[in-house]
C-alpha positions in Angstrom: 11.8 20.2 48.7 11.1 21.9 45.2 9.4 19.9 42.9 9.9 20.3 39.3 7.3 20.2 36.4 7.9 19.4 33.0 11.3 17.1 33.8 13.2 20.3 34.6 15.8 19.7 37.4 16.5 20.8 40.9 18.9 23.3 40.2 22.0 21.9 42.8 23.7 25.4 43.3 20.2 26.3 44.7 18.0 23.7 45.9 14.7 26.1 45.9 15.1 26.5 42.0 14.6 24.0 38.9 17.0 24.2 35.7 13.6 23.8 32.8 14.1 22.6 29.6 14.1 24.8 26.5 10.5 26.2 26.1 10.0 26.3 30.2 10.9 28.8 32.8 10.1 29.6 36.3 10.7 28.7 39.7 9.5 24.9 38.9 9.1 25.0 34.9 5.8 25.9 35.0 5.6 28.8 32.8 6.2 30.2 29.3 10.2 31.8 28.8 9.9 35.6 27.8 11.1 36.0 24.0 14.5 37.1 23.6 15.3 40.6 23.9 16.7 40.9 20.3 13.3 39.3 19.0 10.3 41.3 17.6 8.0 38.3 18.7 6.8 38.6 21.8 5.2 34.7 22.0 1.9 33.6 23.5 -0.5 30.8 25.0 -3.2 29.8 22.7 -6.2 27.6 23.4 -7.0 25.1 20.6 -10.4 25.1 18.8 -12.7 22.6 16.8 -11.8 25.1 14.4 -8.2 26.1 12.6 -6.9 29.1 13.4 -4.3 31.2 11.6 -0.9 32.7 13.6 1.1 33.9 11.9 4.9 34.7 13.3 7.7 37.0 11.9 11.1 35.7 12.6 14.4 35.9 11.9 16.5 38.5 10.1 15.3 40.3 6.9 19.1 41.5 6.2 19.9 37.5 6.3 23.2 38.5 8.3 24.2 35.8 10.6 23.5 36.9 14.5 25.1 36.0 17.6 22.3 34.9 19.4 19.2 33.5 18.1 16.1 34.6 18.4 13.8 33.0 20.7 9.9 33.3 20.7 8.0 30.8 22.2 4.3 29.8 21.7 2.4 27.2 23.8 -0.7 25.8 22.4 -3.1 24.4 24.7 -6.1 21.7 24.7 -8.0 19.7 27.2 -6.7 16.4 28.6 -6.2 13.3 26.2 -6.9 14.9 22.7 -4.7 15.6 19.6 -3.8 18.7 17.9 -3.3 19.1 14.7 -0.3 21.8 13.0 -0.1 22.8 9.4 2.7 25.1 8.8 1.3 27.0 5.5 4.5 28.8 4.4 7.6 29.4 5.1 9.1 32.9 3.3 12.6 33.7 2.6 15.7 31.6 0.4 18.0 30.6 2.9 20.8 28.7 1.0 22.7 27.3 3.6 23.3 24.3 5.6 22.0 24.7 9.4 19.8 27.2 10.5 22.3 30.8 10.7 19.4 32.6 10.2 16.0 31.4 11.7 14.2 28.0 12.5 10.9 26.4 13.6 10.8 23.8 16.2 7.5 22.2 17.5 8.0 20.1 20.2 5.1 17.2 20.5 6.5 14.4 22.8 6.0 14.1 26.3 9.8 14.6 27.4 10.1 18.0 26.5 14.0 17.5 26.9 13.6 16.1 23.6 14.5 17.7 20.3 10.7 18.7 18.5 10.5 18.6 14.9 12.4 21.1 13.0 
């Protein structure tokens, strides 16, 4: 019986295979999605330090035209067992005037359930 990490799902059109949450992928949700293939990012694990580090991402569409499908990046941060992170997001570029997100967004998701919209 497939067992699935991360409170992805047995997929029940095929038993072997979980149905992840956004942000997981694999056979049992175990790993990090690719990026999208319209996105220049091409995401990445990164292991938390004592110290800050910088990353800086470039997303979304510098002719501000709406797309069909969003771009999707994803970055995993990783630290030991039982500590805290801390994120600063130092800038955000770009006048965006409308309601919604038609042209690019953040999410960080920080809970447990994954399933669970991060902040935004």
């Amino acid at each position: 019986m497939t067992t699935c990490e991360n409170r992805g799902v047995r997929n029940p059109r095929n038993c072997n295979e979980c149905l992840c949450p956004l942000g997981y992928a694999g056979k049992f949700c175990t790993e990090r999605p690719k990026s999208s293939e319209n996105s220049k990012c091409r995401g990445e694990t990164v292991s938390a330090t004592q110290e800050y580090k910088d990353l800086t991402i470039t997303l979304g569409n510098v002719n501000k035209a709406e797309q069909e499908e969003f771009e999707q990046c994803f970055f995993w941060i990783e630290s030991p067992p039982n500590t805290q992170l801390e994120v600063r997001v130092a800038g955000l570029n770009g006048t965006y005037p409308n309601d919604g997100c038609p042209y690019a967004g953040v999410e960080l998701k920080m809970r447990r359930d994954p399933r669970l919209t991060g902040r935004r």
